[in-house]
Backbone as numpy.savetxt, mean C-alpha at the origin, in Angstrom:
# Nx Ny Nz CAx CAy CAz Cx Cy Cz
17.65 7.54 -14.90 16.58 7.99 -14.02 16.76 9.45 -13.63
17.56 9.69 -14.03 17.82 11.39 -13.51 17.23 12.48 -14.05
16.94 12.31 -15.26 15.95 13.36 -15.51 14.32 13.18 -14.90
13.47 12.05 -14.79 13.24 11.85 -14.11 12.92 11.82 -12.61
14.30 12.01 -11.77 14.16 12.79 -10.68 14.23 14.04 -10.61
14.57 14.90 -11.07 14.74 16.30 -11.52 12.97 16.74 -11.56
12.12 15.81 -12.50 10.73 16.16 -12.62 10.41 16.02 -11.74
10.48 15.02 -11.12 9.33 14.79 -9.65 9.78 15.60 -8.71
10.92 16.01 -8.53 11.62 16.83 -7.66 10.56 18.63 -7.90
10.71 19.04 -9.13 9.87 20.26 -9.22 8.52 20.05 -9.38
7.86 19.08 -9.51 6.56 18.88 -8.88 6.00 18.52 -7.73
7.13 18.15 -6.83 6.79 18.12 -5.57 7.24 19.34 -4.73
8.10 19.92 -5.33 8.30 21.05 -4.07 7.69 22.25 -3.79
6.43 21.88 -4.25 5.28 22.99 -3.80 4.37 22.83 -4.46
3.00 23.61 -4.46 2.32 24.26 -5.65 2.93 24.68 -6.66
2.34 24.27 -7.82 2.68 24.36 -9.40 3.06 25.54 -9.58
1.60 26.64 -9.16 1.92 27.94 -9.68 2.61 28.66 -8.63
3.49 28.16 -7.30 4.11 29.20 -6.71 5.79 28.18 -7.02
5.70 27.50 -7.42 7.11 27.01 -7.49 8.24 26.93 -6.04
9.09 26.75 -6.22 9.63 26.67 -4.93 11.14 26.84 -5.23
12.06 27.15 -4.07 13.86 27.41 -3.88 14.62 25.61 -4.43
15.05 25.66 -4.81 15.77 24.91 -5.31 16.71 23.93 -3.79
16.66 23.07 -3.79 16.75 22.31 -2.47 17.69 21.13 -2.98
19.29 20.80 -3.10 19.47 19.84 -3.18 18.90 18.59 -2.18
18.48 18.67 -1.01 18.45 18.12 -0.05 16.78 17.19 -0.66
15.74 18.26 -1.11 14.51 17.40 -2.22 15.18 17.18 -3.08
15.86 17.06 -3.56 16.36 16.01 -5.29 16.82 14.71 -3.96
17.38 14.76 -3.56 17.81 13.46 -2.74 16.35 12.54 -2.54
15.43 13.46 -2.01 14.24 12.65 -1.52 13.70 12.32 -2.82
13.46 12.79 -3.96 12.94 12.32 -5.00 13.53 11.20 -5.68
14.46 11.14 -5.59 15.69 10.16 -5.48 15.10 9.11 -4.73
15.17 9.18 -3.60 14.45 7.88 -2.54 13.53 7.69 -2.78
12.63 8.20 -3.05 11.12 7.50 -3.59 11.40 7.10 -4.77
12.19 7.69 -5.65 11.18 6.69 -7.10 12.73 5.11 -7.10
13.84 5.29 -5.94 14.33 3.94 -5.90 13.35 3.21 -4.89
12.83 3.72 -4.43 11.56 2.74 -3.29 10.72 2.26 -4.51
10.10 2.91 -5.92 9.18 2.68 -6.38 9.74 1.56 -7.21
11.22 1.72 -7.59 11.67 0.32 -8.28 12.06 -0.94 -7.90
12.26 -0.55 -6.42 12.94 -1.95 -5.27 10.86 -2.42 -5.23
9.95 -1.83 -4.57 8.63 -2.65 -4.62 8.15 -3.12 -5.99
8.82 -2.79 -7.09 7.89 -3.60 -8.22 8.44 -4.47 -9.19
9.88 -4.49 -8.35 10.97 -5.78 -8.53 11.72 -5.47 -9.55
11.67 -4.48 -10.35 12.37 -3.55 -11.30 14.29 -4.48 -10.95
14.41 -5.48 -12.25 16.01 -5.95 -12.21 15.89 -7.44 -11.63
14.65 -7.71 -11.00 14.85 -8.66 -10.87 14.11 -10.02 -12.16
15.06 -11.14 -11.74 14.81 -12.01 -12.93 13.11 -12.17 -12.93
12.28 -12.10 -11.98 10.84 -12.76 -12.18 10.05 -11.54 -11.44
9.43 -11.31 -12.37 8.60 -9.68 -12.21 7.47 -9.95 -10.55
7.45 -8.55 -10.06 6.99 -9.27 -8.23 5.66 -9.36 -8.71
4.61 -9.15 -9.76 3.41 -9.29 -10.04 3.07 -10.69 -9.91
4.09 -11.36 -10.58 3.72 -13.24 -10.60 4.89 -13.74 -9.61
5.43 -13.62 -8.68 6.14 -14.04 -7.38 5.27 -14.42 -6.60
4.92 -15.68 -6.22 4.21 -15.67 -4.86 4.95 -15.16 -3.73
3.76 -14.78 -3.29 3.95 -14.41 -1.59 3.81 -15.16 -0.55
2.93 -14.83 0.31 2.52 -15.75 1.53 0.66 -15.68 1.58
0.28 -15.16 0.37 -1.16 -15.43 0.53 -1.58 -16.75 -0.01
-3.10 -17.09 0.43 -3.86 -18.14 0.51 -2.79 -19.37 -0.39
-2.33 -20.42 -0.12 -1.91 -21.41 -1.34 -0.69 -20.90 -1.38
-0.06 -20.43 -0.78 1.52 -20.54 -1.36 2.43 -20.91 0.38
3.57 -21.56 -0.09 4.30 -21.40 0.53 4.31 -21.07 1.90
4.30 -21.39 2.84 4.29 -20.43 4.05 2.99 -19.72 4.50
1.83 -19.84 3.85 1.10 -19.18 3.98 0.29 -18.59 5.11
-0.29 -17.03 4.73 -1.25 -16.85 6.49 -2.34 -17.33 6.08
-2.85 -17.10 6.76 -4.89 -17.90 7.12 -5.49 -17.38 6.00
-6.48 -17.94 5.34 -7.68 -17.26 4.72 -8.30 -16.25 5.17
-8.22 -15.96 6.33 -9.30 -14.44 7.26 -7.79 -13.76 7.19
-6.58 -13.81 7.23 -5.28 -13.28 6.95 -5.28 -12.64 5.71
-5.71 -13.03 5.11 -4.86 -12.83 3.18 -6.91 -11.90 3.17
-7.50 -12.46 3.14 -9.00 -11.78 3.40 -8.85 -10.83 3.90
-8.62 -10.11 4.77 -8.52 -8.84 5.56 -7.44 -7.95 4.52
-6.31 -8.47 4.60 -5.30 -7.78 3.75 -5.34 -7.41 1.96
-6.12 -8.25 1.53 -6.92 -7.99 0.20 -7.95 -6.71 0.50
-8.55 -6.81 1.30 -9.48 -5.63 1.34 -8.59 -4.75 1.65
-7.93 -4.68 2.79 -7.06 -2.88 2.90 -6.21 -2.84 2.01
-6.06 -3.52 1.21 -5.09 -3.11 0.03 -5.53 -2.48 -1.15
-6.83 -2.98 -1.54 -7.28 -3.14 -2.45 -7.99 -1.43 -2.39
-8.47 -1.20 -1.03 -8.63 0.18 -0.59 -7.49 1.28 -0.74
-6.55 1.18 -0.23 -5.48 1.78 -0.94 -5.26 1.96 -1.93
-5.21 1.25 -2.60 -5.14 1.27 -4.33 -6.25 2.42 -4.83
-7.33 2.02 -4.56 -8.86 2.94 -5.37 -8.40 4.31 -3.99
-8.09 4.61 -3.12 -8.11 5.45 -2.68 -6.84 6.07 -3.37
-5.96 5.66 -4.03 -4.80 6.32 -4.13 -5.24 6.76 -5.72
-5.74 5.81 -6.43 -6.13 6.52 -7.82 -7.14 7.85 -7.59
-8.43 7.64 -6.74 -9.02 8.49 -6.68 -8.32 10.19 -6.22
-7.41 10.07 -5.14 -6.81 11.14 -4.65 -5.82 11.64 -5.97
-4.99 11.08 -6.88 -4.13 11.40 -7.60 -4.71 11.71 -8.66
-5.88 10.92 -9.01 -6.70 11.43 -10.11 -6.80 13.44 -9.94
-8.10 13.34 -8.53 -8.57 14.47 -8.76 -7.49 15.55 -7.99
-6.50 15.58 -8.18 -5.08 16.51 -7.79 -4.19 16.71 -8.76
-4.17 15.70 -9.84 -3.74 15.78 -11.36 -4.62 16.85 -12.08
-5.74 16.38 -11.98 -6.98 17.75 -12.45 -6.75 18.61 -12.09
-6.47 18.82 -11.36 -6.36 20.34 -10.51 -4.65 20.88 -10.10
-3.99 20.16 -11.31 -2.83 20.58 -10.78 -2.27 20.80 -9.92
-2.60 19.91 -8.89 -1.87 19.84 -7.56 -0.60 18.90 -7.49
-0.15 18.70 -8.47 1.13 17.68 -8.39 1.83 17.27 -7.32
1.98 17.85 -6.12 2.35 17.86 -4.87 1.91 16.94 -4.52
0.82 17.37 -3.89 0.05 16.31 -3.15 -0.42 15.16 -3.53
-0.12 15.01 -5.12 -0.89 13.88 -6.00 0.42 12.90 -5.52
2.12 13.52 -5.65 3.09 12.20 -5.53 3.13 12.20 -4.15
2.48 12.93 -2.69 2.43 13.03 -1.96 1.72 11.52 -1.38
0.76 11.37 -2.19 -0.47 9.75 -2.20 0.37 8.96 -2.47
1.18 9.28 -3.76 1.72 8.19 -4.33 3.01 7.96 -3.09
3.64 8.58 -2.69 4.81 8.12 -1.47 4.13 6.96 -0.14
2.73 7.95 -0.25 2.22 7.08 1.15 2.02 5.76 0.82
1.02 5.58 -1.03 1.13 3.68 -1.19 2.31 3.21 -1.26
3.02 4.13 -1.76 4.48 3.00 -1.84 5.40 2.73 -0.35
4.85 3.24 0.32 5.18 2.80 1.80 4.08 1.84 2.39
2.87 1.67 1.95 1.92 0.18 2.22 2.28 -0.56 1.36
2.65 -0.29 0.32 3.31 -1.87 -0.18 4.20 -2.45 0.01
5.21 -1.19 0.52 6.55 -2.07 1.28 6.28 -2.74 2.32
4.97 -2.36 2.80 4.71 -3.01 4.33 4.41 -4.58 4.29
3.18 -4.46 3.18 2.46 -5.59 2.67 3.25 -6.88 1.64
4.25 -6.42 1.34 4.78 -7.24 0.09 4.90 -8.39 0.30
5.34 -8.53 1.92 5.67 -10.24 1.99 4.65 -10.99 1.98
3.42 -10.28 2.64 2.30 -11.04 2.33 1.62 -11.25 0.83
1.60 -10.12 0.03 0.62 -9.60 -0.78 1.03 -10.43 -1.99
2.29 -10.36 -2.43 3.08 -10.29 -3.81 2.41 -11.31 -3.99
1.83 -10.97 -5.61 1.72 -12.42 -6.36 0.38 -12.66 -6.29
-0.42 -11.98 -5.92 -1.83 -12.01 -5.73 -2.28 -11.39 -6.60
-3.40 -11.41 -7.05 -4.17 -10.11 -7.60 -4.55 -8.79 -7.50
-4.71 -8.78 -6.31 -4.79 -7.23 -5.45 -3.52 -6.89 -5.49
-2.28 -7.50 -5.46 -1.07 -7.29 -5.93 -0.72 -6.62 -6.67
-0.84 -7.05 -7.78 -0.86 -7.15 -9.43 -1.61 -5.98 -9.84
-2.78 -5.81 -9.36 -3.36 -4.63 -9.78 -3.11 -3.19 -8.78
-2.20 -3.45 -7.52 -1.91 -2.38 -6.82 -0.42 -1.74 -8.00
0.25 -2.88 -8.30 1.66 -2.32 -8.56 1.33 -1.91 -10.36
0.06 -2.49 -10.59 0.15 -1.79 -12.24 -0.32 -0.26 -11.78
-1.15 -0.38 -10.64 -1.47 1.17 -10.80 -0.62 1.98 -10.36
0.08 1.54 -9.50 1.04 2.34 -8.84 2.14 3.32 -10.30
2.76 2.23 -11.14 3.15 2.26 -12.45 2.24 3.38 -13.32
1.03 3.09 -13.52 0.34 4.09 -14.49 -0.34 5.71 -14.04
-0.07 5.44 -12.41 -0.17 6.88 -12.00 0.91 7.77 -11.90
2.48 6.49 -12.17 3.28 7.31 -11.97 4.07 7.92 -13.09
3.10 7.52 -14.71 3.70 7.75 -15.76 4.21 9.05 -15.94
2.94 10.17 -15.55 3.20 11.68 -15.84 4.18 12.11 -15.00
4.45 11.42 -14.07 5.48 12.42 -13.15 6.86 11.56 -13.62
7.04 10.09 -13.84 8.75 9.52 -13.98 8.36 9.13 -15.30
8.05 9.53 -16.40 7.70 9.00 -17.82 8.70 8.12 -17.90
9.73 7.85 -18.10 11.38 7.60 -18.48 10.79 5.99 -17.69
11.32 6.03 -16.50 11.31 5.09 -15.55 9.82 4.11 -15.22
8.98 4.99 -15.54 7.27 4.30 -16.06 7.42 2.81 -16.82
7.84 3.77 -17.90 8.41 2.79 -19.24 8.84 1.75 -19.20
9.83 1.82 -18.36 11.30 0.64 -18.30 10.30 -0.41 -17.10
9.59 0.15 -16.43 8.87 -0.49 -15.00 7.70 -1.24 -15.81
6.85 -0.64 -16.19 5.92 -1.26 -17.50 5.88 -2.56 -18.28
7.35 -2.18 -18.93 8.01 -3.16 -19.78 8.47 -4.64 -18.83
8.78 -4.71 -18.00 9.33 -5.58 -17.23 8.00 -6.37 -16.15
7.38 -5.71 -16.00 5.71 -6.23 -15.60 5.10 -6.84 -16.60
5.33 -7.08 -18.29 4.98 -7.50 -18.78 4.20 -7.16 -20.20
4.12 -6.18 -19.75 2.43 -5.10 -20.28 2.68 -4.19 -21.72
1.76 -3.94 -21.82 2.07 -4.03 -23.55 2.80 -2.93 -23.90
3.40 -2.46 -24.88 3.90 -1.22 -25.00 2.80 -0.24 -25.28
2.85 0.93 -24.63 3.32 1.95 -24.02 2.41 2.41 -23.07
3.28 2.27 -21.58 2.61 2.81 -20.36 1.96 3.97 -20.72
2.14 4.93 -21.45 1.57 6.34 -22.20 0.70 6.29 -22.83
0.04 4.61 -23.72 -1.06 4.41 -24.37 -1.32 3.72 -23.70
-1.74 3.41 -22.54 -2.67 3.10 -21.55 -4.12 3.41 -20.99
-5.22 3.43 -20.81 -6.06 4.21 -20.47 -6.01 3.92 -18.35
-6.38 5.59 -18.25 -5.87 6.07 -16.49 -6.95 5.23 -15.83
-6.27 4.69 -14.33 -7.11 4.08 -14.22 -8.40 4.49 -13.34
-8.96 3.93 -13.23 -10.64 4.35 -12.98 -10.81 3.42 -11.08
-11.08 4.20 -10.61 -11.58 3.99 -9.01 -12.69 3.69 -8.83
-13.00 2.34 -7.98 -14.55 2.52 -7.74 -15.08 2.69 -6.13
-15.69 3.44 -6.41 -15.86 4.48 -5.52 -16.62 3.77 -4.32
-16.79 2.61 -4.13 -17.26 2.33 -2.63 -15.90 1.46 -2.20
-14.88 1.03 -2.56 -13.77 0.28 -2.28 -12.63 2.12 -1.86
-13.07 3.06 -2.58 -12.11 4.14 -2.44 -12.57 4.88 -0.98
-14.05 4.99 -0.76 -14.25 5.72 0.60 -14.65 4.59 1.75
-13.99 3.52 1.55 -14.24 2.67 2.62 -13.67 3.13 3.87
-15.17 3.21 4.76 -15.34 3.96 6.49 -13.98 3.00 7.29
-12.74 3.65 7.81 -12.04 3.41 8.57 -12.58 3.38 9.87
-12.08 2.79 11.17 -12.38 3.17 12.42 -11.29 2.44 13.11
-11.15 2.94 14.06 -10.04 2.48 14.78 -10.63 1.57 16.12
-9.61 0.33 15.32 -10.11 -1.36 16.15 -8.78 -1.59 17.62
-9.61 -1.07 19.09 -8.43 -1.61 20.16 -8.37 -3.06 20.43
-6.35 -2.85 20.29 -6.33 -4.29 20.65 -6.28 -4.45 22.29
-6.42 -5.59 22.58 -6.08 -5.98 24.28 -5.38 -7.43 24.49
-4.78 -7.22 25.59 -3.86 -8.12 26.16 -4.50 -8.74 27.19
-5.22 -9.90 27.81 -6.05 -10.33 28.73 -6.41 -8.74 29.73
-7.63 -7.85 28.74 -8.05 -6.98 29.28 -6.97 -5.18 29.39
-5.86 -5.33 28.60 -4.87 -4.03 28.49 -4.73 -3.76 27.39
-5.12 -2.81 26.96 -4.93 -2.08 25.75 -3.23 -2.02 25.37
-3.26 -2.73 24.34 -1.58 -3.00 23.83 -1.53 -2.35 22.37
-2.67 -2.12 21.54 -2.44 -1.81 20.14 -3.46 -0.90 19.87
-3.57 -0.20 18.59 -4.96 0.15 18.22 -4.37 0.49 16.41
-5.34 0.02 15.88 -4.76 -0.07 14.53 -6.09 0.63 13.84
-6.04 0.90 12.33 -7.09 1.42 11.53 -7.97 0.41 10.53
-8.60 0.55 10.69 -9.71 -1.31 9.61 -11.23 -0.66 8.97
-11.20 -1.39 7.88 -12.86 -1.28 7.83 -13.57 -1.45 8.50
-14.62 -0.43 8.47 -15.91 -0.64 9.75 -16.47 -1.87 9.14
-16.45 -2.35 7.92 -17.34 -3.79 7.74 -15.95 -5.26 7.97
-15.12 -4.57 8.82 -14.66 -5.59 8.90 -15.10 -6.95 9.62
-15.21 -8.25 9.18 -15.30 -9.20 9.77 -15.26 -9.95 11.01
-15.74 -10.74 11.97 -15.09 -11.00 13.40 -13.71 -11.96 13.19
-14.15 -12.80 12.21 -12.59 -13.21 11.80 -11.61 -12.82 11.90
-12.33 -11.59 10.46 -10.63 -10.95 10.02 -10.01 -9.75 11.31
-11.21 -9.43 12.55 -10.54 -8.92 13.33 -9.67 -9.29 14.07
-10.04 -10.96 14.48 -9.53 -11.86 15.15 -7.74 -12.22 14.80
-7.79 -12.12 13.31 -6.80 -12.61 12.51 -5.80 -11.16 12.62
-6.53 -10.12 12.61 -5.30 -9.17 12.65 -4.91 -8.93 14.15
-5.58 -8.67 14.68 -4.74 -8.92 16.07 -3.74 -10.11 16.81
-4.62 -11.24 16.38 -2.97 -12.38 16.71 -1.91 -12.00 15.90
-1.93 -11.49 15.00 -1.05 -11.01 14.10 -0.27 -10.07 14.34
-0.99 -8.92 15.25 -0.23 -7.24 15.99 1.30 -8.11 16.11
2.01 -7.02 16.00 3.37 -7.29 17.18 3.13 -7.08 18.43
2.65 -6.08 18.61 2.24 -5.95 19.88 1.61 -6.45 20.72
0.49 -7.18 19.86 -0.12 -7.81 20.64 0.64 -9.39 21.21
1.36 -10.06 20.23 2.14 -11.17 20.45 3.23 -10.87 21.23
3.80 -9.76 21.29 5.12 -8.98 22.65 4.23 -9.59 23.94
3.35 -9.01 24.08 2.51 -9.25 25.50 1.87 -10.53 26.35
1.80 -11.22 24.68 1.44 -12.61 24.81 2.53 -13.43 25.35
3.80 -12.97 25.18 4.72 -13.54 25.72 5.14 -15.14 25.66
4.30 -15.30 24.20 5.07 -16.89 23.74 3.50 -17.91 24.43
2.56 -17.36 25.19 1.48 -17.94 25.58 0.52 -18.41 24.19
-0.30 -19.37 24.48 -1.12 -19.50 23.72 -2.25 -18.13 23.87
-3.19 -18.42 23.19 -4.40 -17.62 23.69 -5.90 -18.58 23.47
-6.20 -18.50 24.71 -6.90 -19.27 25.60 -8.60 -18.64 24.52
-8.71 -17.80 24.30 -9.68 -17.07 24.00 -9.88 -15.70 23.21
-10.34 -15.52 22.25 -10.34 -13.91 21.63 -11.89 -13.47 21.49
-11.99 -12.60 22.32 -13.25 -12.01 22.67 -13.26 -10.58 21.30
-14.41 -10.72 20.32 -14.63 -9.25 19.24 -15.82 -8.82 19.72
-15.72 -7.58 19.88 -17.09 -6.26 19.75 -16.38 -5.68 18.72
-17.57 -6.09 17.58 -17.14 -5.60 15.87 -17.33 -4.09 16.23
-15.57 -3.69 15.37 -15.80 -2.04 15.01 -15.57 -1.65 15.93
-14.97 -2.09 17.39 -14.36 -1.28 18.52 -13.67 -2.44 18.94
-13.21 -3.52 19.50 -12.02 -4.10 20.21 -11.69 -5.42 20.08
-10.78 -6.06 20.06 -10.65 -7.53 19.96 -9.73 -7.59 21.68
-10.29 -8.63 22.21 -9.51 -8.67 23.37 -8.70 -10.24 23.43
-7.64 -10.41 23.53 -6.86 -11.86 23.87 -6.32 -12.43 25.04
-7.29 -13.35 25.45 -6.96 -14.12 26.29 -5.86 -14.86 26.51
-4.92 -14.65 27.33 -4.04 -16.44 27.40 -4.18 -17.12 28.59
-3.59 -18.24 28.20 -3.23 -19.33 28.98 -2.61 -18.76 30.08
């Protein structure tokens, strides 16, 4: 993997055409991301994380249908938002900012994995994650590729393609409440659901810190601005 980090290392440490000082301290971080990019896509382990169940709908342990529903959509947004941004920054030789996207999904999938893995929105987050990251870790692409299953060669692949109302899906920020106290405030689709609002807030940490082991008596939604939780 070391040559490999060496590349991503001089494509991230600036603009292309102004280059940048030589930083052992970025080879380290390039280092940490592309082992973050092999610990999320199960890279060594015996059963590839594409076909691992998780905790969505039907497996094991599972969360709610308005659970795994909500989290399919912001994932699935991530994904088309992350091709779209890396796409048009690859064009334009912005390499920076293109593995700049790519650091931020691979920190929502670490978030999401316990839920996500093994799903489809899964499956198609971590192939893309893989085929955007061919040009920058070619080496390590390969070996990640191969072990997902997929045919030979991550390099004869065609890039993948964003669709563009899943990529600019309107964020807004949903407050949570604690019988009437603002305890959380998180980021969601404006078409999000009363369900799936419902479902992500029993879900907050924060919001369950406050709940203090109570039931909740009641969850009051005004879609697109607040979910409030009642307890016992």
């Amino acid at each position: 993997m070391g040559a490999d980090v060496v590349r991503t290392y001089l494509m991230f440490i600036g603009p292309w055409e102004g280059g940048g000082p030589w930083n052992s301290r970025g080879i380290e971080g390039a280092q940490r991301f592309l082992q973050r990019v092999v610990s999320v896509t199960g890279y060594g382990e015996a059963e590839p994380v594409t076909r691992r169940a998780g905790r969505g709908a039907g497996s094991p342990g599972a969360t709610s249908p308005a659970d795994v529903a909500a989290a399919t959509r912001d994932l699935r947004h991530w994904t088309h938002r992350t091709i779209k941004k890396v796409t048009e920054d690859m064009q334009g030789f912005h390499f920076n900012t293109a593995i700049s996207a790519m650091m931020e999904f691979v920190n929502e999938l670490v978030r999401v994995r316990e839920t996500m893995a093994g799903t489809p929105a899964w499956r198609e987050a971590i192939r893309t994650l893989v085929l955007l990251l061919a040009p920058v870790a070619p080496h390590l692409s390969e070996e990640l590729w191969a072990h997902l299953g997929e045919p030979y060669s991550v390099h004869q692949q065609a890039w993948p393609v964003f669709d563009e109302s899943l990529a600019r899906a309107e964020l807004v920020t949903l407050v949570l409440q604690v019988n009437g106290k603002v305890r959380d405030r998180i980021q969601v689709p404006a078409d999000l659901t009363e369900a799936e609002a419902r479902a992500l807030a029993l879900r907050s940490e924060k919001v369950r810190k406050f709940m203090d082991g109570k039931d909740a008596a009641s969850v009051v939604v005004v879609p697109g601005r607040l979910v409030n939780v009642v307890t016992r």
